[in-house]
VMD Tcl script that builds the backbone (N, CA, C; Angstrom):
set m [mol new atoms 486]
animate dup $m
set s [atomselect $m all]
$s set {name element resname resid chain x y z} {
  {N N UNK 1 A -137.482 59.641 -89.127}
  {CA C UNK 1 A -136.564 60.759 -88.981}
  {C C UNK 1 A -135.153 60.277 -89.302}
  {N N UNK 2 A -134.521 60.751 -90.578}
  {CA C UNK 2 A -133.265 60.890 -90.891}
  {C C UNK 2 A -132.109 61.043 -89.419}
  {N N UNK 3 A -131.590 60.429 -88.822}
  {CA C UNK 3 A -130.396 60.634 -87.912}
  {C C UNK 3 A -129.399 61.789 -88.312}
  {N N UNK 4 A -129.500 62.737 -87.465}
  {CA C UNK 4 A -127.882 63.820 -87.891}
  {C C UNK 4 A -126.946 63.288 -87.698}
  {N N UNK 5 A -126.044 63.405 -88.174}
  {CA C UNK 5 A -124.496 63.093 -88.662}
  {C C UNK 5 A -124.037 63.483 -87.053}
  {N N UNK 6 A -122.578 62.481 -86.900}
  {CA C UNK 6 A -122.279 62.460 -85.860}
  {C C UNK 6 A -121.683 64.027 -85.463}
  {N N UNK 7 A -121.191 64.435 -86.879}
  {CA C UNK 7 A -120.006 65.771 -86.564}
  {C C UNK 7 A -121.208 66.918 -86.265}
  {N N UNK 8 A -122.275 66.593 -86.672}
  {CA C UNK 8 A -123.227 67.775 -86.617}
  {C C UNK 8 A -123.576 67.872 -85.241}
  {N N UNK 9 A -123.890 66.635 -84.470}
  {CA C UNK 9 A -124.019 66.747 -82.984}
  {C C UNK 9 A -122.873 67.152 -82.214}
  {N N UNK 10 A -121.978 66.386 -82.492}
  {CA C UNK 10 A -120.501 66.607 -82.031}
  {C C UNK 10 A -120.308 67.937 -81.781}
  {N N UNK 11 A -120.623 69.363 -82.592}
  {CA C UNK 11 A -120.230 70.599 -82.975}
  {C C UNK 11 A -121.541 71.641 -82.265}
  {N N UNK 12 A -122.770 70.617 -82.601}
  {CA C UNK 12 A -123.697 71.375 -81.916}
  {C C UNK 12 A -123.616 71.355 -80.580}
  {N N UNK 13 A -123.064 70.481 -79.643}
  {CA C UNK 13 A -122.856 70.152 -78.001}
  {C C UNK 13 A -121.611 71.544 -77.773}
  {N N UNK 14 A -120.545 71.000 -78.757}
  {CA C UNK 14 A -119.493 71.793 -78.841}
  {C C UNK 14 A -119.897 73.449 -78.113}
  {N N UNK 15 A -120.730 73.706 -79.406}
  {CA C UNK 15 A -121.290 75.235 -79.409}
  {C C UNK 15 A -122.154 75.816 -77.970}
  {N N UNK 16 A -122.455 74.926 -77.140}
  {CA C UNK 16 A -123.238 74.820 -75.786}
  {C C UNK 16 A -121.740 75.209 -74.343}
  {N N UNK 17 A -120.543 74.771 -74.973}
  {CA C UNK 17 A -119.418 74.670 -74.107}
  {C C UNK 17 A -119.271 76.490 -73.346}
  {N N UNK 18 A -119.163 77.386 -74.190}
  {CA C UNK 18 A -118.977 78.343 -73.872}
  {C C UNK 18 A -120.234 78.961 -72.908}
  {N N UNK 19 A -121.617 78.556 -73.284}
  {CA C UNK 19 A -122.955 79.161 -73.076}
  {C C UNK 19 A -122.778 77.982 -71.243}
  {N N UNK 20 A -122.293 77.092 -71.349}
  {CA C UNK 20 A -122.373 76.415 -69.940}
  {C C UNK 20 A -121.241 76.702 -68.757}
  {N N UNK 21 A -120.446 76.942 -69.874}
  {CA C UNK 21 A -119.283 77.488 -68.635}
  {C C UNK 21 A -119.437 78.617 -68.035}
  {N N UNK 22 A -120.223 79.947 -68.999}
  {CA C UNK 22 A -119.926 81.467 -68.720}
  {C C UNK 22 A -121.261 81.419 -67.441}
  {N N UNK 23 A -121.959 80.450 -67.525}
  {CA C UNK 23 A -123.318 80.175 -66.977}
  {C C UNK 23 A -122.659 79.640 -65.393}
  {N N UNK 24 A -121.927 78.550 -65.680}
  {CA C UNK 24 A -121.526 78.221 -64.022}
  {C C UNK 24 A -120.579 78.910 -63.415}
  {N N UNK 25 A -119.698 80.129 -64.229}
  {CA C UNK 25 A -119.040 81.125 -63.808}
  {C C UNK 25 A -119.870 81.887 -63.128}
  {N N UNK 26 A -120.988 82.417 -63.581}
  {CA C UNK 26 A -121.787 83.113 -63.419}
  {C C UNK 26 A -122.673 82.672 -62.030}
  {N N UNK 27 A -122.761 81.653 -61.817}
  {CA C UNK 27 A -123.481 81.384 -60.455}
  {C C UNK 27 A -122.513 81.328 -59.136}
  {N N UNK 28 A -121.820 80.497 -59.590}
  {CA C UNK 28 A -120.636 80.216 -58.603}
  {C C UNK 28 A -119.824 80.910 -58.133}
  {N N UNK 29 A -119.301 81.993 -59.121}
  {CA C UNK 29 A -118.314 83.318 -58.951}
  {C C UNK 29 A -118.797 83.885 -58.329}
  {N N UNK 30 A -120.329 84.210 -58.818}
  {CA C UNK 30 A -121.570 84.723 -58.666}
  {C C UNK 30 A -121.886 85.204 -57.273}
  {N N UNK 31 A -121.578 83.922 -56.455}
  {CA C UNK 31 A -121.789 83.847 -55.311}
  {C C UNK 31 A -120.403 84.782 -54.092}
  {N N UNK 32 A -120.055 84.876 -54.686}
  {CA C UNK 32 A -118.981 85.994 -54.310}
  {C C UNK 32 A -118.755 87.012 -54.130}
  {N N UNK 33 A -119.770 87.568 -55.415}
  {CA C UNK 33 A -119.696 88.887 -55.509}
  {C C UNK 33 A -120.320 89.044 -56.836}
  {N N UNK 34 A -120.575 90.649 -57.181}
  {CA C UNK 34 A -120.429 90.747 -59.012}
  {C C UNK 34 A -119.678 90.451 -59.840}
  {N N UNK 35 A -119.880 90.144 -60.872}
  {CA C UNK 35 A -118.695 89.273 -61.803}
  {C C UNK 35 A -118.580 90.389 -62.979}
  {N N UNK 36 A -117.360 90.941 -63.163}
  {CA C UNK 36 A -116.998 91.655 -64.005}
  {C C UNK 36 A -117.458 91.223 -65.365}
  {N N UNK 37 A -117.926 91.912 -66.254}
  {CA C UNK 37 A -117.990 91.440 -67.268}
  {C C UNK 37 A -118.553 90.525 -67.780}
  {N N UNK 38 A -118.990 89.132 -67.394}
  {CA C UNK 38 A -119.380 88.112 -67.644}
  {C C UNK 38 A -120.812 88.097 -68.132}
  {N N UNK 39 A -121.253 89.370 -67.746}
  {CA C UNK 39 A -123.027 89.478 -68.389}
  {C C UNK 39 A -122.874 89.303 -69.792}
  {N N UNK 40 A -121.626 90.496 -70.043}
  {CA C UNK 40 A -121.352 90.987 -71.516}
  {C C UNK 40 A -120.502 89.847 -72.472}
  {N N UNK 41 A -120.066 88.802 -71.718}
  {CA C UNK 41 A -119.297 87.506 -72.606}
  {C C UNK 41 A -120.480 86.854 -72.782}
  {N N UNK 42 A -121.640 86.533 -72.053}
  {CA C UNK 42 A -122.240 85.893 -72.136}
  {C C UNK 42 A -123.501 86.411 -73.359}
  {N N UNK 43 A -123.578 87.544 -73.169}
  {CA C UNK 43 A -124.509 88.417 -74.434}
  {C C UNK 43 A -123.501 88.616 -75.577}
  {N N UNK 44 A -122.354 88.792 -75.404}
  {CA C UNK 44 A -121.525 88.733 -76.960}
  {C C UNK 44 A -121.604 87.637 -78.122}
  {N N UNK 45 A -121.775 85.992 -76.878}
  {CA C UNK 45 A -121.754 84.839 -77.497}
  {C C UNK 45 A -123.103 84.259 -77.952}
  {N N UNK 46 A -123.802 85.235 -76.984}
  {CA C UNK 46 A -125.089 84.482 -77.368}
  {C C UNK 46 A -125.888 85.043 -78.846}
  {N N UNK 47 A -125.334 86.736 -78.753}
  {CA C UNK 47 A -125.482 87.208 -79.924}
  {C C UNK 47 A -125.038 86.462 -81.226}
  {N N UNK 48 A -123.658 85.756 -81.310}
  {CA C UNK 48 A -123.027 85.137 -81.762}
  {C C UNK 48 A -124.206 84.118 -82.432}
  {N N UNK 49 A -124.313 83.135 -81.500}
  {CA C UNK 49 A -125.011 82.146 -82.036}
  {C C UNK 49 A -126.901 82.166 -82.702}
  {N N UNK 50 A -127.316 83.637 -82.263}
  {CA C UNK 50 A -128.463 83.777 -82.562}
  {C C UNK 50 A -128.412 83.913 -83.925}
  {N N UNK 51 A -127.421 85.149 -83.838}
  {CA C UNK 51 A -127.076 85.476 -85.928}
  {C C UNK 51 A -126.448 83.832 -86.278}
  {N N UNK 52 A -125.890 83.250 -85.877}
  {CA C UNK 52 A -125.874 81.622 -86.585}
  {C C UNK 52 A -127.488 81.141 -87.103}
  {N N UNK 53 A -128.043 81.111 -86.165}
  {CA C UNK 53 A -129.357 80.600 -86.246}
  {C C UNK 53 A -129.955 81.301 -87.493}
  {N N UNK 54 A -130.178 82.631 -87.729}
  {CA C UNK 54 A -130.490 83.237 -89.181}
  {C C UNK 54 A -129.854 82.294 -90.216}
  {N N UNK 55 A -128.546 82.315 -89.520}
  {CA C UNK 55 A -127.570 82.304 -91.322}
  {C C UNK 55 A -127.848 80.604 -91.968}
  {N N UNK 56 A -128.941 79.908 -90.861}
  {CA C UNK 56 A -129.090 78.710 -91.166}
  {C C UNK 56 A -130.160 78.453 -92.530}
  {N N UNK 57 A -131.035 79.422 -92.125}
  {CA C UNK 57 A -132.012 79.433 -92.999}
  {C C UNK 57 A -131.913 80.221 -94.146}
  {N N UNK 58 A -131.074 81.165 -94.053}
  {CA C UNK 58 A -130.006 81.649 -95.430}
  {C C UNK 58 A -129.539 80.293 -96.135}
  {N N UNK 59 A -129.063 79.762 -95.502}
  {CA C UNK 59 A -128.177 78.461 -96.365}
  {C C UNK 59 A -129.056 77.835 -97.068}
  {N N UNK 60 A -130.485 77.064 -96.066}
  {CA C UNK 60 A -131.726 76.697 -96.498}
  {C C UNK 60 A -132.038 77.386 -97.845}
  {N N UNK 61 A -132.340 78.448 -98.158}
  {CA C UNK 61 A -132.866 79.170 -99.124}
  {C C UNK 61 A -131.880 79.282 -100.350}
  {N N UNK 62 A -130.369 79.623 -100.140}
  {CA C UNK 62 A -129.586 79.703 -100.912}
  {C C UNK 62 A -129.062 78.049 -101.378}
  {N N UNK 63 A -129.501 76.914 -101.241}
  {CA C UNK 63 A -129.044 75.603 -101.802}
  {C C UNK 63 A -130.072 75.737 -102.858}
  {N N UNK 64 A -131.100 76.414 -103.272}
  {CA C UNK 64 A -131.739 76.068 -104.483}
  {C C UNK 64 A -131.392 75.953 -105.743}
  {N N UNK 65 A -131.650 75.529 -106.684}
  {CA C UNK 65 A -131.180 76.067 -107.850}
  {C C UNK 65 A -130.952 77.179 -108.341}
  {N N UNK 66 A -131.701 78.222 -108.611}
  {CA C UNK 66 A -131.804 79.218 -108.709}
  {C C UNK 66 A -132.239 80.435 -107.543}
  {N N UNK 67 A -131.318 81.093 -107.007}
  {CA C UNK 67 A -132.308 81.557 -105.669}
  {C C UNK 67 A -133.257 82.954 -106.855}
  {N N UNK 68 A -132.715 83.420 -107.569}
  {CA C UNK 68 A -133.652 84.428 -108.081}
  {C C UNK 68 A -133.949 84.319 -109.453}
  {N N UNK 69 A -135.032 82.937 -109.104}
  {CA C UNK 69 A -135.424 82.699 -110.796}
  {C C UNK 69 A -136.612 83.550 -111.209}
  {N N UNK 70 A -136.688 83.446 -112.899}
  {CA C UNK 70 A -137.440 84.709 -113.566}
  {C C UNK 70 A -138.421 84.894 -112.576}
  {N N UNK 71 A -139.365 83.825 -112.155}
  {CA C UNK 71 A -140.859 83.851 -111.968}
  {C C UNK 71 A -140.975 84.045 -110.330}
  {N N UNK 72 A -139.696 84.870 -109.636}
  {CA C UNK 72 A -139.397 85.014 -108.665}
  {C C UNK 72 A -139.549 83.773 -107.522}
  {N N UNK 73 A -139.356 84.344 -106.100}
  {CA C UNK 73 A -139.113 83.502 -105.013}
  {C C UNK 73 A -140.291 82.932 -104.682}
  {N N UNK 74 A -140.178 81.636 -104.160}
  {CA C UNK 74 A -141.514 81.244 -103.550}
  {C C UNK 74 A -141.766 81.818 -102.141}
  {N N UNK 75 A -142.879 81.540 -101.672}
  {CA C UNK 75 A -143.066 81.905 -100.716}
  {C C UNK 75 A -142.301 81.128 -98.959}
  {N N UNK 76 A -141.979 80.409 -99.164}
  {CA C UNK 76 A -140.654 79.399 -98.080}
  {C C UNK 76 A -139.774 80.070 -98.209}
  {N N UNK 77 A -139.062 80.285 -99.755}
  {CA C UNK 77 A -137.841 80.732 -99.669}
  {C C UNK 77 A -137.738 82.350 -99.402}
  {N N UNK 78 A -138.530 83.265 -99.370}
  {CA C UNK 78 A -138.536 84.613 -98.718}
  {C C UNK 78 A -138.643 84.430 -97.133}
  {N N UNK 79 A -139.750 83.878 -96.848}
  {CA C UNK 79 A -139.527 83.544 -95.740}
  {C C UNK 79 A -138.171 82.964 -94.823}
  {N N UNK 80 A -137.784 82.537 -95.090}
  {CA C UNK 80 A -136.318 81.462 -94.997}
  {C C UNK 80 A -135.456 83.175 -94.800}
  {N N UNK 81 A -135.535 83.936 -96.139}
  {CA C UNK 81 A -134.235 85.264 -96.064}
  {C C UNK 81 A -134.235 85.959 -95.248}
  {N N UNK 82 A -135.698 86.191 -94.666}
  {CA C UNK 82 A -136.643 86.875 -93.637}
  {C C UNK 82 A -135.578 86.977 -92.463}
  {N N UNK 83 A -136.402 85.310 -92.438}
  {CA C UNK 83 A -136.184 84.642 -91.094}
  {C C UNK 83 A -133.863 84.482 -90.634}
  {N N UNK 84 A -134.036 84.450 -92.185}
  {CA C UNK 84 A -132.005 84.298 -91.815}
  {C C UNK 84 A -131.438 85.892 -91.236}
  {N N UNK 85 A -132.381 86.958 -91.350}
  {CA C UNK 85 A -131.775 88.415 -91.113}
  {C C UNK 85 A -132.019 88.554 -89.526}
  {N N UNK 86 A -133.760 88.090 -89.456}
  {CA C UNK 86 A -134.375 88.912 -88.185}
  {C C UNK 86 A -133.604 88.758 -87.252}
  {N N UNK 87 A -132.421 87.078 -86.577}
  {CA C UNK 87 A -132.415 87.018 -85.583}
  {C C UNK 87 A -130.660 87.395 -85.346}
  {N N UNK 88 A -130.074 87.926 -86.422}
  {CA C UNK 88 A -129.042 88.970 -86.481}
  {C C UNK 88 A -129.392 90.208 -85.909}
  {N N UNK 89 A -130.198 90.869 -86.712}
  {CA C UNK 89 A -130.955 92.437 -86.696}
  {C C UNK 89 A -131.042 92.579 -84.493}
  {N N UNK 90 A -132.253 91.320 -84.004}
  {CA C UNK 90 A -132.357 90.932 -82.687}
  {C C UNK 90 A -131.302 90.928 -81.479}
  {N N UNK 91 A -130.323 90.057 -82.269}
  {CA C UNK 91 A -129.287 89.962 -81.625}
  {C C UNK 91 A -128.137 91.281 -81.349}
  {N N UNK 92 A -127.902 91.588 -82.260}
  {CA C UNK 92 A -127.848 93.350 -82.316}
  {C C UNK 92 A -128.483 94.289 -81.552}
  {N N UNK 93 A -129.818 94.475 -81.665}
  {CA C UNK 93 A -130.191 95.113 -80.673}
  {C C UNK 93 A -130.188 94.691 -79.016}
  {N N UNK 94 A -129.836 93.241 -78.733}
  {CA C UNK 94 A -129.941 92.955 -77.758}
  {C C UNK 94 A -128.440 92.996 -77.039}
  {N N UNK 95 A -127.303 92.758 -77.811}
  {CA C UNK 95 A -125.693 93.717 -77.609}
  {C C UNK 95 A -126.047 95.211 -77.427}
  {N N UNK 96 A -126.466 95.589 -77.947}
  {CA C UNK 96 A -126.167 97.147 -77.959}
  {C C UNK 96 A -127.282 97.605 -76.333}
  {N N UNK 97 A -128.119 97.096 -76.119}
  {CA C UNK 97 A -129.101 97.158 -74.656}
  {C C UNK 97 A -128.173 97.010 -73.764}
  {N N UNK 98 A -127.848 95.503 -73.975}
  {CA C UNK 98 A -126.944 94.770 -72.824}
  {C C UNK 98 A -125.795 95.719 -72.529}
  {N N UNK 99 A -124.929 96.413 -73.419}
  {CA C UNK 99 A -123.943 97.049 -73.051}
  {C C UNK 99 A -124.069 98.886 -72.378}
  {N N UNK 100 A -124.968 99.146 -73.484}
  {CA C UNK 100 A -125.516 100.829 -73.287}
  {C C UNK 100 A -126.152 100.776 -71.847}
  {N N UNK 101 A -127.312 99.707 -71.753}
  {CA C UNK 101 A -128.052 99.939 -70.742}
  {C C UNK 101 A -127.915 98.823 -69.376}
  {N N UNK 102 A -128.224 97.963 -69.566}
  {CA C UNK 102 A -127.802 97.368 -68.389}
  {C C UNK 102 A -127.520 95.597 -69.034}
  {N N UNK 103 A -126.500 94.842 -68.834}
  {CA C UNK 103 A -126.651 93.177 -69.526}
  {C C UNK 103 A -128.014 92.392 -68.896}
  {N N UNK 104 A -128.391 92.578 -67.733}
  {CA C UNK 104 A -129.990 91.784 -67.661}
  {C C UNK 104 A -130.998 91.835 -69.153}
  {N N UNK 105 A -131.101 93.154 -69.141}
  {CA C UNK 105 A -131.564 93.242 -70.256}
  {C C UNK 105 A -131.718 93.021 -71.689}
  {N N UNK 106 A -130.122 93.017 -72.092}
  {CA C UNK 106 A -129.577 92.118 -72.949}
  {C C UNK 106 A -129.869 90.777 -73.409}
  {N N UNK 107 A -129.601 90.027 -72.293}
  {CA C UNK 107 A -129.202 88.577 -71.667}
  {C C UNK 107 A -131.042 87.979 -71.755}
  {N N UNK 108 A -132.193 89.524 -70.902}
  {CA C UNK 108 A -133.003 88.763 -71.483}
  {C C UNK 108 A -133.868 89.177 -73.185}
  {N N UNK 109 A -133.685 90.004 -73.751}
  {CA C UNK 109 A -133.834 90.059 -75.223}
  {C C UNK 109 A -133.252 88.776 -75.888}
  {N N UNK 110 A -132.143 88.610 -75.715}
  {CA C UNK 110 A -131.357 87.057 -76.008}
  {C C UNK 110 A -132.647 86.108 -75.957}
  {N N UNK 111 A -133.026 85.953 -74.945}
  {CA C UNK 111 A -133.701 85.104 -74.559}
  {C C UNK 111 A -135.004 85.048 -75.359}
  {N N UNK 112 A -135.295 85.888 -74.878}
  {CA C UNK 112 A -136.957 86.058 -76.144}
  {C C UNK 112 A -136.616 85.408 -77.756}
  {N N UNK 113 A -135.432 86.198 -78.227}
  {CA C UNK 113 A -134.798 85.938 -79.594}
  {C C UNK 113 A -134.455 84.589 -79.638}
  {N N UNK 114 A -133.817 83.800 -78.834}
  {CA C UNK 114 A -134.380 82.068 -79.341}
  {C C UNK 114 A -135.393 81.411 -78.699}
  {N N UNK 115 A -135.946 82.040 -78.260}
  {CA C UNK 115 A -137.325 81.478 -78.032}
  {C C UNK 115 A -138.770 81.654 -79.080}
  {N N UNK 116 A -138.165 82.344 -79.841}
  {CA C UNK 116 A -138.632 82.951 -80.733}
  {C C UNK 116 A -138.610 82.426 -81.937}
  {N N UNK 117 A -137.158 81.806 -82.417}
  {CA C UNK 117 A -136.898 81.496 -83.458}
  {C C UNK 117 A -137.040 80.407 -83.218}
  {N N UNK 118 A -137.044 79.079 -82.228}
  {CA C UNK 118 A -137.632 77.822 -82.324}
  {C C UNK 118 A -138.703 77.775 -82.059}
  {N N UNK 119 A -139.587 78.709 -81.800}
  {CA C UNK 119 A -140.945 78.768 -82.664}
  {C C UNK 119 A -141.350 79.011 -83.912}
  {N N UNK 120 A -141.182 79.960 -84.276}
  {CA C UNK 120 A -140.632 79.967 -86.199}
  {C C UNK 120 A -140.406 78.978 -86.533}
  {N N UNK 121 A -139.155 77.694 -86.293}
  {CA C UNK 121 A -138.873 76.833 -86.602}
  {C C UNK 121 A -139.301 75.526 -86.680}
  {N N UNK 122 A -140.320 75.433 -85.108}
  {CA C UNK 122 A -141.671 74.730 -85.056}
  {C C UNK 122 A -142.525 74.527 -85.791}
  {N N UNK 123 A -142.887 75.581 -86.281}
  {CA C UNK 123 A -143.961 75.928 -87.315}
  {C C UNK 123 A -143.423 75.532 -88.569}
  {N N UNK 124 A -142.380 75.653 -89.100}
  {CA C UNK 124 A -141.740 75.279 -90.467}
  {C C UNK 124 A -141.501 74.124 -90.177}
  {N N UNK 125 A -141.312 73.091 -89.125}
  {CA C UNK 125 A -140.927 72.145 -89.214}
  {C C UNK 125 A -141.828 71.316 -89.353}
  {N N UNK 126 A -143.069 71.721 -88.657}
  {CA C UNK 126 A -144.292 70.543 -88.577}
  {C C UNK 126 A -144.819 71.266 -90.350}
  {N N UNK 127 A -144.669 71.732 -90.871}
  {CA C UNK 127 A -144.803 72.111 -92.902}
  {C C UNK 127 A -144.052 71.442 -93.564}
  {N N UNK 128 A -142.617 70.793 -93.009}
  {CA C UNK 128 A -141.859 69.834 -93.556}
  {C C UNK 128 A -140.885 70.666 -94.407}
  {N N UNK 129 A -140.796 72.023 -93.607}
  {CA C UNK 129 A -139.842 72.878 -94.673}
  {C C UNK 129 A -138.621 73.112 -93.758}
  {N N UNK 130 A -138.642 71.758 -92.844}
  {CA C UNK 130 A -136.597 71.746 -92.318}
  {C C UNK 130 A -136.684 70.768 -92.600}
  {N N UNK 131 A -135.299 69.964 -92.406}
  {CA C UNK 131 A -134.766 68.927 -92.591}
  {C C UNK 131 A -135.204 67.650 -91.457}
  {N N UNK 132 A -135.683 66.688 -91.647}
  {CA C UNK 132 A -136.557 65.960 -90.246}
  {C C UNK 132 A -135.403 65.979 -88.899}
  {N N UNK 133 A -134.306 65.760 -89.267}
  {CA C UNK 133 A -133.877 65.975 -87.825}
  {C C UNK 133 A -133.062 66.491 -87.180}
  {N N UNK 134 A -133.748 67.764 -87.568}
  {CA C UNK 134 A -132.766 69.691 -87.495}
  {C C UNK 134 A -133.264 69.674 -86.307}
  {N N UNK 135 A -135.124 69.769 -86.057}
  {CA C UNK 135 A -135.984 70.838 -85.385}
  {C C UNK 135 A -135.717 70.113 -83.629}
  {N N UNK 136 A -135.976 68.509 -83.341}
  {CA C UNK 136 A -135.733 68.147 -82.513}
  {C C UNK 136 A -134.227 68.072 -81.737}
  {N N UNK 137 A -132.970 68.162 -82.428}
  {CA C UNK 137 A -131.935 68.650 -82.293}
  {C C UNK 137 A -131.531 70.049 -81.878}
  {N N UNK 138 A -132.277 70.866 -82.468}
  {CA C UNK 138 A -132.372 72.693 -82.038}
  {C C UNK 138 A -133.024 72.746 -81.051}
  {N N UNK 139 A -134.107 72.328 -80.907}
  {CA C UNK 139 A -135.110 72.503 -80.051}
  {C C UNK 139 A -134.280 72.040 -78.381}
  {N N UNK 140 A -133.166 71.036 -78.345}
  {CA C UNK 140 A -132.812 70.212 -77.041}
  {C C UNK 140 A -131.974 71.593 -76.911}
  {N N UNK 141 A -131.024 71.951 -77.999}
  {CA C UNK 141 A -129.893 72.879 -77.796}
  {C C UNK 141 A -130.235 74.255 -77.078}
  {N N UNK 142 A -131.169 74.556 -78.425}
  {CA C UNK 142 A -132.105 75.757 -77.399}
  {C C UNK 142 A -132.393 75.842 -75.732}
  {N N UNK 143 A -133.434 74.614 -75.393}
  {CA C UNK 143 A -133.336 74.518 -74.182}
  {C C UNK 143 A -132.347 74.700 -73.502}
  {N N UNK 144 A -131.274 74.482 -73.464}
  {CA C UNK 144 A -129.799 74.701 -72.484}
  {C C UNK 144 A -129.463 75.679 -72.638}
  {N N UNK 145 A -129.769 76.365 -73.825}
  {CA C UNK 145 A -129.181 77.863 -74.046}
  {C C UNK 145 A -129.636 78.855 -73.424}
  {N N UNK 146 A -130.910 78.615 -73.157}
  {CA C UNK 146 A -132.369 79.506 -72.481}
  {C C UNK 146 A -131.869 79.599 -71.056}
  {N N UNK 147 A -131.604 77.949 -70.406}
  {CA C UNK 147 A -131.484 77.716 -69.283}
  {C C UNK 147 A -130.143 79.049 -68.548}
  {N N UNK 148 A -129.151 78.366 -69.285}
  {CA C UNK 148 A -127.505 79.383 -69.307}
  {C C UNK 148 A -128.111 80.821 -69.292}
  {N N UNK 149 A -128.839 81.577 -70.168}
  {CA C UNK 149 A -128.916 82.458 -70.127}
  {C C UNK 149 A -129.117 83.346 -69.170}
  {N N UNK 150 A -130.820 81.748 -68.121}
  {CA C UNK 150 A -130.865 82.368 -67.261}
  {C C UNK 150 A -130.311 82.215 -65.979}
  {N N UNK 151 A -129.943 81.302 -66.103}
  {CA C UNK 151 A -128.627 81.246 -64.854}
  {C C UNK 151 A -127.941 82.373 -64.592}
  {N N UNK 152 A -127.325 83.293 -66.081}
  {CA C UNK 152 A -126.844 84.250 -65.902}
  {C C UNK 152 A -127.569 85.665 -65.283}
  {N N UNK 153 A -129.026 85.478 -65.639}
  {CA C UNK 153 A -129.584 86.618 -65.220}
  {C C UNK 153 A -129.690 86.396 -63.762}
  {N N UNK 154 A -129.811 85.630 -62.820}
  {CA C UNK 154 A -129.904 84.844 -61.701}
  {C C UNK 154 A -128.678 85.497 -60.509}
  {N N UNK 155 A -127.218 85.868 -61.372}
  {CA C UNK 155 A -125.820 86.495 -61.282}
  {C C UNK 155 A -126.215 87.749 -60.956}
  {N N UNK 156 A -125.182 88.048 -59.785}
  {CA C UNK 156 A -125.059 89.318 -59.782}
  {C C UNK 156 A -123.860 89.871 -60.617}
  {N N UNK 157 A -124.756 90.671 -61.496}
  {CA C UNK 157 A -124.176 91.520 -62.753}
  {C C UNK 157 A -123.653 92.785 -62.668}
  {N N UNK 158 A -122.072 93.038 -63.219}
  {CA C UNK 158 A -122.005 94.750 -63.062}
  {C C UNK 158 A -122.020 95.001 -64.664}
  {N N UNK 159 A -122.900 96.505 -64.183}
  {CA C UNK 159 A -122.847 96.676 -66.082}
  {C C UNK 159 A -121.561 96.908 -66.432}
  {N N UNK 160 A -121.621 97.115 -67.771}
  {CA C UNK 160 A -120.610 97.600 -68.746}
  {C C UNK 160 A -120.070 98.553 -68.998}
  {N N UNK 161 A -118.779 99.756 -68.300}
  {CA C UNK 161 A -118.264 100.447 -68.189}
  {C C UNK 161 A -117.565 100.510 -69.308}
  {N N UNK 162 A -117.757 101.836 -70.641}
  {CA C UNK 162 A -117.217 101.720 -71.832}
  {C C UNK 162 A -116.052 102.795 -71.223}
}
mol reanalyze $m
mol bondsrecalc $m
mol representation Tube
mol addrep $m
């Protein structure tokens, strides 16, 4: 397994900062009372990073030479465009729950949605169609993200008053 680059870890921990703080806000504040808002920072960001997770495998697909050569796409690289939309499209619907209807709900659609996509990613990875040492790197990040999430569901939550 190829080692990731230091800045790539560096940035990926980085990206965990917001998902751990809104998480120990969320318990600790938590414990106080309902926490204004904080369902909905925490489903804004997480939305955030799910549509990241698509746009990864966009990139994947779009480094080819040609992304739309004569004899069309292979079958990885549709997959890959698929897979770069669905967990935007997901994440979307799981903002628009979280806020319309209640953030538990949200917060857990979130949840399903990367649990979801590092399975997808599992599967492409043991095919050798990621990079060797993407999947074990996502896979640690994920975990903490899942965790945060549910820490937050754990919070007593007030919904979202538009």
């Amino acid at each position: 397994m190829r080692p990731l680059s230091p800045l790539v870890i560096f940035l990926g921990i980085g990206g965990l900062v917001p998902f751990v703080t809104l998480a120990m806000a969320a318990l600790f504040w938590g414990s106080l009372g309902p926490i204004t808002h904080i369902g909905v920072a925490m489903l804004a960001y997480g939305g955030c990073i799910l549509s990241f997770l698509g746009a990864v495998h966009w990139g994947l697909a779009l480094e080819q030479p040609a992304i739309m050569p004569a004899q069309g796409l292979g079958g990885i690289n549709r997959r890959r465009l698929v897979l770069g939309v669905l967990p935007s499209l997901w994440a979307w619907v799981a903002i628009y729950a979280g806020v319309i209807w209640a953030p538990r709900g949200g917060i857990l659609m979130e949840m399903i949605g990367f649990l979801l996509v590092l399975a997808t990613e599992r599967a492409a990875y043991r095919k050798g169609a990621l990079p060797a040492g993407y999947f074990p790197f996502r896979a640690l990040l994920t975990a903490v993200v899942v965790l945060c999430l549910a820490a937050c569901l754990s919070a007593p939550l007030q919904p979202y008053t538009i």
